[in-house]
C-alpha positions in Angstrom: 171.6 174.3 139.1 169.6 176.0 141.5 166.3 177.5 140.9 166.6 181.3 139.9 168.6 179.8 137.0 167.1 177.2 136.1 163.9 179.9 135.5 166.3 182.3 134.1 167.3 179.9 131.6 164.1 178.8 130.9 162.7 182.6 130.0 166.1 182.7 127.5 165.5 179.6 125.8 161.6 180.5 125.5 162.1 184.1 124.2 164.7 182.7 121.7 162.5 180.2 120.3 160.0 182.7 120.2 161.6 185.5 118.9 163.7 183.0 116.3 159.7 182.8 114.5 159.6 186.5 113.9 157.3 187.7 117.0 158.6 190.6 118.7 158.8 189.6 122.8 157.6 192.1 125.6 158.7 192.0 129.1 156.2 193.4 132.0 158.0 196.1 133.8 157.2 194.8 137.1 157.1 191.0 138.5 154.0 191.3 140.0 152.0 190.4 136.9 151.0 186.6 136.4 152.9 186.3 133.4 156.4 186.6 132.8 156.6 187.9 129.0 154.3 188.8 125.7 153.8 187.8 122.7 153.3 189.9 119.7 152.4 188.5 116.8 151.2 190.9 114.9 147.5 190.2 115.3 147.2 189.8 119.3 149.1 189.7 122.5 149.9 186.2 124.2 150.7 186.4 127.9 153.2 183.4 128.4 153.8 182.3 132.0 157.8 180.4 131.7 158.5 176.9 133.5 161.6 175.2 134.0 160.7 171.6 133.1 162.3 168.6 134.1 162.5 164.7 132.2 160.6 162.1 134.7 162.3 158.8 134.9 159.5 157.2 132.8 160.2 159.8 129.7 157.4 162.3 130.7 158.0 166.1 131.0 155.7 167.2 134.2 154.6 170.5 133.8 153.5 172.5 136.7 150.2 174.7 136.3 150.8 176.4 139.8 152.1 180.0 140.4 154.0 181.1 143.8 154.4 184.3 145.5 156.8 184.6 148.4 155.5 187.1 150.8 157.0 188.2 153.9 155.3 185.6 155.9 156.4 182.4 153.5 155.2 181.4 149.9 151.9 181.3 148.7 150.3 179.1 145.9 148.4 180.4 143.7 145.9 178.6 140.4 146.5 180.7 137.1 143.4 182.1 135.4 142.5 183.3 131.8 142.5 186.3 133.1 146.1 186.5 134.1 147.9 184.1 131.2 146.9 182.8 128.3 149.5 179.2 128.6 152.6 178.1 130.0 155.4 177.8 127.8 158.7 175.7 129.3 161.9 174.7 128.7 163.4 171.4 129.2 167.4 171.3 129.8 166.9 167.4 129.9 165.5 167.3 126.3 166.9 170.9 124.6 163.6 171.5 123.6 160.5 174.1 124.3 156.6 173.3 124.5 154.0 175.8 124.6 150.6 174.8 126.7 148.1 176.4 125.9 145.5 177.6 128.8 142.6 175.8 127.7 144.6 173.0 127.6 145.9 173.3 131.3 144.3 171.3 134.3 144.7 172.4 137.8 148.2 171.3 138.6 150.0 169.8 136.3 150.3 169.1 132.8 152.1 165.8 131.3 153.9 165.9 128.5 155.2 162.4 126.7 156.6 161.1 123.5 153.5 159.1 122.7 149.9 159.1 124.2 147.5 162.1 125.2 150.1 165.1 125.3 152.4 164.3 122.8 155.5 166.3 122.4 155.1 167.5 119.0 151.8 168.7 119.4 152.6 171.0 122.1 156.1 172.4 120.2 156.5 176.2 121.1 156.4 176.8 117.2 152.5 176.6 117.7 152.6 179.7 119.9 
């Protein structure tokens, strides 16, 4: 599966699971914002930034905290702020399942995801979006 789909997939599976616990999803109308989709909850907006994640060979899910921007002179990389998002939420085909990172919870980079330890994966289910 090549990239475009994988993130396409990923925004599908996201705004399901989202939608599936009654918020209502909003989409920017152009790309050029930070964040890919909103979250209305009835109380506040939450600006979601989508990943497409993959399952590492040691049982982790590797998030990555980086943006990119192709430009006509290449791609550019670019940190998130809490300016532009407020977390990451992604999707991973290897597992069927969504996580939602919250942005105080992001580092620099990457975020790791694992069964058992720090980051566990039911602490960071997209139902606590």
């Amino acid at each position: 599966m090549d990239t475009q789909t994988k993130g396409d997939l990923a925004e599908l599976r996201i705004a399901s699971a989202i939608r599936r616990q009654g918020h209502t999803i909003l989409v920017p109308f152009t790309e050029s914002e930070q964040y890919d989709l909103a979250v209305d909850t009835g109380d506040r907006f939450i600006r979601v930034q989508v990943k497409y994640a993959k399952l590492q060979d040691n049982g982790t899910v590797k998030v990555s905290c980086l943006g990119t921007n192709s430009t006509k002179t290449g791609n550019n990389t670019t940190f998130y702020t809490e300016d532009q998002i407020d977390g990451i939420a992604c999707f991973c085909g290897d597992l069927e399942r969504s996580f939602w990172v919250p942005f105080d919870d992001m580092n620099r980079y990457t975020f790791t995801l694992s069964e058992d330890g720090k980051h566990q994966f039911d602490a960071y289910s997209i139902e606590s979006i």
